[in-house]
Phi, psi and omega in degrees: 000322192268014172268342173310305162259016157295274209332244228321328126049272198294315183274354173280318180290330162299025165213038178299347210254334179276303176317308173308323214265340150250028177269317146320272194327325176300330169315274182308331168327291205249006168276330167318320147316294177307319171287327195278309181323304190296328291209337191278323181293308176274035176261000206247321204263303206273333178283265113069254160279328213214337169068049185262109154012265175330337191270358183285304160318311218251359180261349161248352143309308188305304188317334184252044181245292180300298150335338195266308154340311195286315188299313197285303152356251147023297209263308160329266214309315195276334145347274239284299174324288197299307184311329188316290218302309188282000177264285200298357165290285218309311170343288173324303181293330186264346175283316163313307187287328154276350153305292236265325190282310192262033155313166147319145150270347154247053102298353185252322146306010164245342166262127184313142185297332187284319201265344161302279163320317180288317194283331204270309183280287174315266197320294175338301139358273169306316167295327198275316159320317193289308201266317163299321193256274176295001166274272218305329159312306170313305185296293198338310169338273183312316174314312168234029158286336192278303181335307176286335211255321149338296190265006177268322176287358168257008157220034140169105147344309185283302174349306161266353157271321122007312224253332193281331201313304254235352193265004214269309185298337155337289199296356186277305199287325168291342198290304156014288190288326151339299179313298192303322164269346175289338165303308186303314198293338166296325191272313152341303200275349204250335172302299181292345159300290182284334151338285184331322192253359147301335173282325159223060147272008175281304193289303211280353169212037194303325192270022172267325170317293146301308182297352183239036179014054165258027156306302121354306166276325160324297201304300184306308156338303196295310193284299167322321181295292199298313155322298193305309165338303155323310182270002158281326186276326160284015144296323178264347179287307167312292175287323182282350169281334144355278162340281193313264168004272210294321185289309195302348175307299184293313159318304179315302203297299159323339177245338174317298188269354170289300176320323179302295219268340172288294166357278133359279155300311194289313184299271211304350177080352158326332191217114169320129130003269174335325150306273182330262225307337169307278147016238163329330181273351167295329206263340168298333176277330158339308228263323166310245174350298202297331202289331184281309179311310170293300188308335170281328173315333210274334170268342163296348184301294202318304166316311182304320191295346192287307179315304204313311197292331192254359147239021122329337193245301176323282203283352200282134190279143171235095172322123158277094179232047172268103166298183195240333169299157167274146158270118186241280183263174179218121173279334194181144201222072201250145194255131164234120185045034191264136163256164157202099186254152188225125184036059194086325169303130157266120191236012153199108199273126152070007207278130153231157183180157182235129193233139166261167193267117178139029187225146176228150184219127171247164196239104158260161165162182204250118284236108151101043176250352172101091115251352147292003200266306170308342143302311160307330192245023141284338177227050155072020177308299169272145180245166177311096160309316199188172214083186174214167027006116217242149143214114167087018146104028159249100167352130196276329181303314174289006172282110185323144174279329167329265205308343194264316191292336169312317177259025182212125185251125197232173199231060216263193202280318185289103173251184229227097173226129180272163157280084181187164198273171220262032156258315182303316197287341193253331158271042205265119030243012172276175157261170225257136163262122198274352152277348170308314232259294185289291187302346179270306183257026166254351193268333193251040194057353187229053192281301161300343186280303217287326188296331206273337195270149205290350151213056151048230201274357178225055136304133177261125211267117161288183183281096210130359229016084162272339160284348164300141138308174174311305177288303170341263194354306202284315194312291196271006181275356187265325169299319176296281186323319170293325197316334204305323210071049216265186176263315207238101184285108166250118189250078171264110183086009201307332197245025177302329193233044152239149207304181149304312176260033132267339144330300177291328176284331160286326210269341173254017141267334168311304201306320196265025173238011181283316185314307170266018195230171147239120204248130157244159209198142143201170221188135162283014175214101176327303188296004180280322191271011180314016172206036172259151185298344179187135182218136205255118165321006213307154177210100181069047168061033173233153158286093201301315177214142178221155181159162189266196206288337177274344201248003161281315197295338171279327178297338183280336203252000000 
């Protein structure tokens, strides 16, 4: 709990002024409590007992004096919580998602999109009901659990000292309970991650899905994940319903015996009616706070376990390799001896090659042979285990990463298309200029498709672009990569899913966009590529051989 309020710490003070003002309130709260308890003594000794006129008047004035206190009170403190609570959530939630955005790509490609998501939603989630809802209660509680207990020891000591021996005993069986949930509540949350990311890898592949008439099984996958979910949560239900209980046992016992010993005193004349009866009604109001303090516990467990998970993702240190130059052209881009390993693996060994500008160059090789890992760490995705990477014969690390990404344009094999219109999707993220816009997709062939459709360049895409065919797709992610204007093309796999003769057209608008670009390219089929300036083997992340297309073909034949 208390790593809890280091974290928040730094995001409470910028709202110290909502805080004072529901801490008033917590105030008006529980002095409002304190008043409806005392308030027993004269309608009981002077109304009552003793018949004083004046008190007909002046006691359902005080009640709504009180009551009207508690309300406004009330109302201050849970405002003042909630605006806190939902700004230092909202804070959170964007600070996790750019932390999380300026990660590795490949640690965000080792963690599934669902436990990702379930972490930004869910855990959040949990933290944002913890600090709007159950902190203020919670404070509220204490505030006038002190407020009340204040006021029992002042009008009878012994009394209370009895009702604190037994109320003490409260607190063995929640810590008990406590442990256990916070174990349930980490396994719920880590349960619900994989829910998450089973649906969507459900969604994201209903047609492998369907076509291999695995609905059913799929259903069955889901449905296990979504029971152990069920069965966690009512673990954690079971004990925080638990909770309540074992206190009102106890509280009863505590009160069992103030009645007994009050009684006592009142018969022996030790005490007014009016007493007692203040008394008991403090301590009945008493018992409302102890009972919420217990009852609550079982969700700070629930936070904490939230917290965990989210500064886990939170405390992970992020390499920083932003330079302080502009990148204004890139003339030339050489790899000297570079490697690249992800948790001891190497999936690109030793590579070296100097590549200039008007030249395309391609990486063949065989699925896992490392030519996407060298894309990547061209377009600084990845950083290097050894070696260096020169652009413009300057270590690429001394480069702004802005300035640099600004000049590279990729094509990749997976394609990335938002739900927005297919102007927006091809100048993304900037905005789109429409003749720009046009002129672009006249450069990419699909200028006749886009003209033909009933609102041109602002059809709106579904998501994935799914009204495309495959090459359309392919098309228009080749269209975004020009829009940039870049120094540096990189095309992986782009024409896997284009016919033969929309292939020979891409590759000869490459030839007439080469003169200002440096183009890479890469592909499992060598003949795609016969008129690249060099074209590089890979095997097992290595170069086996390079040389251009003809002086491999003698070597191989």
């Amino acid at each position: 709990m208390k790593n809890i309020f280091e974290y928040f710490y730094p995001y409470l003070k910028s709202h110290y002024k909502k805080i004072i003002f529901s801490f008033i309130g917590m105030i008006f709260v529980a002095l409002g409590s304190a008043g409806s308890a005392h308030i027993m003594k004269p309608i009981m000794d002077d109304m009552f007992i003793n018949r004083k006129h004046e008190m007909i008047v002046f006691i359902p004035f005080a009640v709504i004096v009180l009551f009207s206190l508690k309300a406004l009170g009330r109302f201050i403190q849970n405002y003042n919580m909630v605006y806190v609570g939902e700004d230092i959530v909202r804070e959170i939630r964007n600070e996790l998602v750019l932390h999380l955005m300026k990660e590795d790509v490949f640690f965000l490609q080792a963690i599934h999109n669902g436990e990702l998501i379930s972490r930004i939603i869910s855990d959040i989630g949990r933290l944002q009901s913890f600090i709007s809802d159950t902190l203020p209660r919670l404070l509220t509680s204490i505030i006038t659990a002190f407020v009340l207990l204040i006021y029992i020891l002042y009008q009878n000591t012994e009394l209370t000292f009895y009702f604190l021996m037994i109320i003490p005993l409260v607190t063995v069986p929640i810590y008990i309970l406590s442990k256990k949930m916070r174990y349930y509540s980490h396994a719920s949350q880590e349960s619900n991650s994989k829910m998450t990311r089973r649906l969507v890898e459900m969604f994201n592949n209903i047609e492998t899905i369907k076509t291999n008439s695995s609905l059913f099984y799929e259903y069955e996958r889901f449905s296990k994940e979504s029971n152990r979910v069920f069965q966690f949560i009512m673990h954690q239900n079971k004990i925080g319903l638990l909770s309540s209980p074992l206190a009102e046992v106890i509280g009863s016992l505590a009160l069992a015996l103030v009645i007994y010993l009050g009684g006592s005193k009142v018969m022996a004349g030790k005490m007014t009616v009016g007493e007692f009866s203040a008394f008991i009604a403090a301590l009945a109001l008493l018992y409302g706070p102890i009972k919420t303090i217990s009852r609550n516990h079982t969700k700070i467990q629930d936070a904490i376990a939230a917290f965990e998970r989210l500064k886990s993702l939170l405390s992970r240190e992020i390499r920083t390799d932003d330079g302080k130059k502009r990148l204004s052209e890139i003339e030339n881009i050489i790899f000297e001896s570079v490697s690249f390993s992800y948790e001891g693996v190497f999936s690109v060994e030793n590579i070296s090659f100097n590549a200039e500008m008007g030249r395309v160059y391609a990486f063949v090789g065989e699925s896992g042979s490392g030519k996407t890992s060298i894309m990547n760490l061209i377009a600084r995705l990845y950083r290097p285990a050894d070696g260096e990477i020169l652009v413009n014969r300057i270590p690429i690390d001394e480069y702004s990463y802005e300035s640099y990404a600004s000049k590279i344009g990729v094509v990749p094999q997976r394609t990335v298309l938002f739900n927005d219109t297919i102007a927006k999707n091809i100048s993304y993220p900037e905005e789109f200029d429409e003749n720009r816009v046009v002129a672009i997709l006249k450069k990419a062939k699909l200028w006749d498709y886009v003209s033909g459709l009933k609102d041109g360049i602002y059809t709106n895409l579904d998501e994935f672009g799914l009204n495309l065919s495959g090459g359309q797709r392919q098309r228009i992610l080749l269209a975004r990569a020009l829009y940039k204007n870049p120094s540096i093309l990189i095309l992986d796999e782009a024409t896997s899913s284009l016919d033969q003769e929309n292939e020979i057209e891409i590759f000869k608008l490459l030839d007439q966009l080469k003169k200002d670009l440096i183009i890479f390219i890469v592909t499992h089929k060598i003949e795609t590529v016969k008129n690249a300036d060099r074209i590089f083997i890979l095997s097992k992340g290595k170069i086996d051989r390079s040389g251009k297309y003809t002086d491999l073909f003698k070597e191989e034949y």
